[in-house]
C-alpha positions in Angstrom: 0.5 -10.8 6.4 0.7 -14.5 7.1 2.5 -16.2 4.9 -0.6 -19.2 3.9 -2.6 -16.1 2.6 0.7 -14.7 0.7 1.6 -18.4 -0.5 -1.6 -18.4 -1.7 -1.7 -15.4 -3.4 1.1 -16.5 -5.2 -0.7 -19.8 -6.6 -3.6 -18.3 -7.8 -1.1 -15.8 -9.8 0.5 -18.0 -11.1 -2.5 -19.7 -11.8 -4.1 -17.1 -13.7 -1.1 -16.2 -15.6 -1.8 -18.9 -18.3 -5.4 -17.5 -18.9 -5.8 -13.4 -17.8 -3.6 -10.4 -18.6 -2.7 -9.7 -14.9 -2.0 -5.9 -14.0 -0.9 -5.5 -10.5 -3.1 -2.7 -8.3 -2.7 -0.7 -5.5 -5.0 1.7 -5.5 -7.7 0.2 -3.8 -5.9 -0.6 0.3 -6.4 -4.3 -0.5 -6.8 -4.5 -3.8 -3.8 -7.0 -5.6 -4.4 -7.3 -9.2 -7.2 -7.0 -11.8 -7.2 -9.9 -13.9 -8.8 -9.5 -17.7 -9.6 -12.0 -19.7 -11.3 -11.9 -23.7 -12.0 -14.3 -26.3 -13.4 -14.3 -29.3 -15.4 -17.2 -31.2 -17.0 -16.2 -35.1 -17.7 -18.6 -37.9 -17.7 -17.3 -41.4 -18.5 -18.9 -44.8 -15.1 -19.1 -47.6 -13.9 -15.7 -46.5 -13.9 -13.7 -43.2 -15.5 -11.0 -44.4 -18.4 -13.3 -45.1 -19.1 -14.0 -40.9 -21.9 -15.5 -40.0 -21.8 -15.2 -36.4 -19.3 -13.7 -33.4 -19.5 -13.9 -29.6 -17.2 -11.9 -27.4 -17.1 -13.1 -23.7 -15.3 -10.9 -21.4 -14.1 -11.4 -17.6 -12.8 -8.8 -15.1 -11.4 -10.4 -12.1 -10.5 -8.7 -9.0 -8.0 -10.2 -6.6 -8.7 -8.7 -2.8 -6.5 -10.0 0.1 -7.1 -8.7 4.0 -6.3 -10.3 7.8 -9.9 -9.9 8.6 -13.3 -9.3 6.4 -16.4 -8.0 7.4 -19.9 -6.7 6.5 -18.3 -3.1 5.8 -15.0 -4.4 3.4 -17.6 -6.7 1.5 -20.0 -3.8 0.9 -17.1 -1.4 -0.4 -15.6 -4.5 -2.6 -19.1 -4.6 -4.2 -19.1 -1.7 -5.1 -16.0 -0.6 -6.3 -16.1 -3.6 -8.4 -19.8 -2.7 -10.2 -18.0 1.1 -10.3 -14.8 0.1 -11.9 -15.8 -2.6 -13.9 -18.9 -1.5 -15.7 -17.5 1.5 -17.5 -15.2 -1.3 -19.1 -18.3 -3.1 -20.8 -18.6 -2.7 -24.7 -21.7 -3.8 -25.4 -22.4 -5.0 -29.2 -24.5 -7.4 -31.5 -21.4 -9.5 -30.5 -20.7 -9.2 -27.0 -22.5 -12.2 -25.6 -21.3 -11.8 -21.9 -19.0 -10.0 -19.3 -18.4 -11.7 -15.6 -17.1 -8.7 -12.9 -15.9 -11.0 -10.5 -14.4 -10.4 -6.7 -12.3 -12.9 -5.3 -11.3 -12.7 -1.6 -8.3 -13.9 0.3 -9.2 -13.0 4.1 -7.2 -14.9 7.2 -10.4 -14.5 9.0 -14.2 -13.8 8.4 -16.5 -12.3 10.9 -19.5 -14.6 11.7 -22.3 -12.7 9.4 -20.4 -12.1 6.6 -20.5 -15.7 4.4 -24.8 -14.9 5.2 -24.0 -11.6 3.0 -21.7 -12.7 0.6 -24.5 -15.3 -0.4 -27.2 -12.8 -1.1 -25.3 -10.2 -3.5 -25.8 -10.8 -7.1 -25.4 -8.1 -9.9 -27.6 -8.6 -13.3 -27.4 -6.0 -15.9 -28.7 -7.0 -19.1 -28.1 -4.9 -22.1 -30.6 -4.2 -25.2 -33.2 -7.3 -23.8 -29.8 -9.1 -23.7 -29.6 -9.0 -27.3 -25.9 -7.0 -26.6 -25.3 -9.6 -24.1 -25.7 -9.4 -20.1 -23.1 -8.4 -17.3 -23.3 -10.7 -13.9 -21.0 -9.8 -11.1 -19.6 -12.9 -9.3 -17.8 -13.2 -5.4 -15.9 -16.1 -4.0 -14.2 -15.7 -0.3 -11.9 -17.9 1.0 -11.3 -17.8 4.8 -7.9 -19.2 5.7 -8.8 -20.1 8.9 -11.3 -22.9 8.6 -10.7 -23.3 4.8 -14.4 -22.5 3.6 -15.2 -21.1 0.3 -17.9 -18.9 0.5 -19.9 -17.8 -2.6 -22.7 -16.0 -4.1 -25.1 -18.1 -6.5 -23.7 -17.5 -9.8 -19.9 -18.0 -8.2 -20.8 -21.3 -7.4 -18.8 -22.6 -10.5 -16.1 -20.1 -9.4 -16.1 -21.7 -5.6 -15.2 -25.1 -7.0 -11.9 -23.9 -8.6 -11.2 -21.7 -6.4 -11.6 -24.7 -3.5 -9.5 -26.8 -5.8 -6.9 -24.1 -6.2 -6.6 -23.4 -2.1 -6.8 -27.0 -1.1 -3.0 -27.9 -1.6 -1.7 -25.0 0.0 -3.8 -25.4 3.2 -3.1 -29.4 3.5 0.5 -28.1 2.6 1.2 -26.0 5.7 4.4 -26.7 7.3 3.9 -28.5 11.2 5.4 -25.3 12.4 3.2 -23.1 10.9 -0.4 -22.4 12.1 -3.2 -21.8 10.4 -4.0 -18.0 10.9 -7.2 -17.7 13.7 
């Protein structure tokens, strides 16, 4: 493993630690940790019991780190995230939204593969949305040139996620490469 990706790896832990409940994985080959996050916003009138409204937003990140990432890995990712993550959706009248999103830590990315991550996208609306919506999100980061690759509702994600590996990358020690 070179030791940007694990460095890396590290940061975005660390980084998520303030905000998800982090349970470390290895069940999947490159699979680090699920990340979950939940919050809850209501507004009542004198007493709880008296709510007026709740919204439940829910997010299931996946952390996936590999040397090298291709058509293949980014197809089984897909799916084993749409497979393990929808069974934890709970839709309600309150469950406004749940994000099942893959992030990817790769020191290298075969040529074609940025063209596929672009075109997945996930949708699953539940009761005419009216028990919210589920909308799977990927974001890839290849080491070796630095580029954030993501699909069109990670776009928001890719910006974070570009601020988040920028440091480390610039950071690299003059006797360190880059991996190629």
């Amino acid at each position: 493993m070179s030791s940007v990706r694990q460095r890396l790896e590290h940061r975005l832990l660390d980084a998520f630690a303030g905000y998800y409940d982090i349970d470390r994985r290895e069940d999947e080959p490159s699979l680090l940790a699920l990340c979950s996050y939940h919050s809850r916003d209501s507004r009542y009138v004198l007493v709880k019991r008296a709510e007026l409204w709740a919204a439940e937003r829910h997010e299931y990140l996946y952390l996936f780190s590999s040397p090298q990432m291709d058509d293949g890995q980014v197809e089984r990712i897909f799916r084993f995230v749409l497979e393990d993550g929808q069974p934890r959706i709970t839709p309600n009248s309150q469950h406004m939204c749940t994000y099942l999103t893959a992030l990817i830590l790769c020191d290298e990315m075969d040529a074609q593969t940025p063209a596929l991550l672009q075109k997945l996208k996930g949708r699953k609306n539940f009761k005419l949305s009216l028990h919210g919506w589920m909308e799977f999100r990927i974001a890839a980061v290849d080491l070796s040139n630095g580029a954030v690759v993501t699909n069109r509702c990670g776009r928001e994600l890719g910006r974070e996620i570009q601020r988040l590996v920028s440091p480390v990358l610039k950071n690299c020690s003059k006797g360190e490469e880059k991996p190629k």
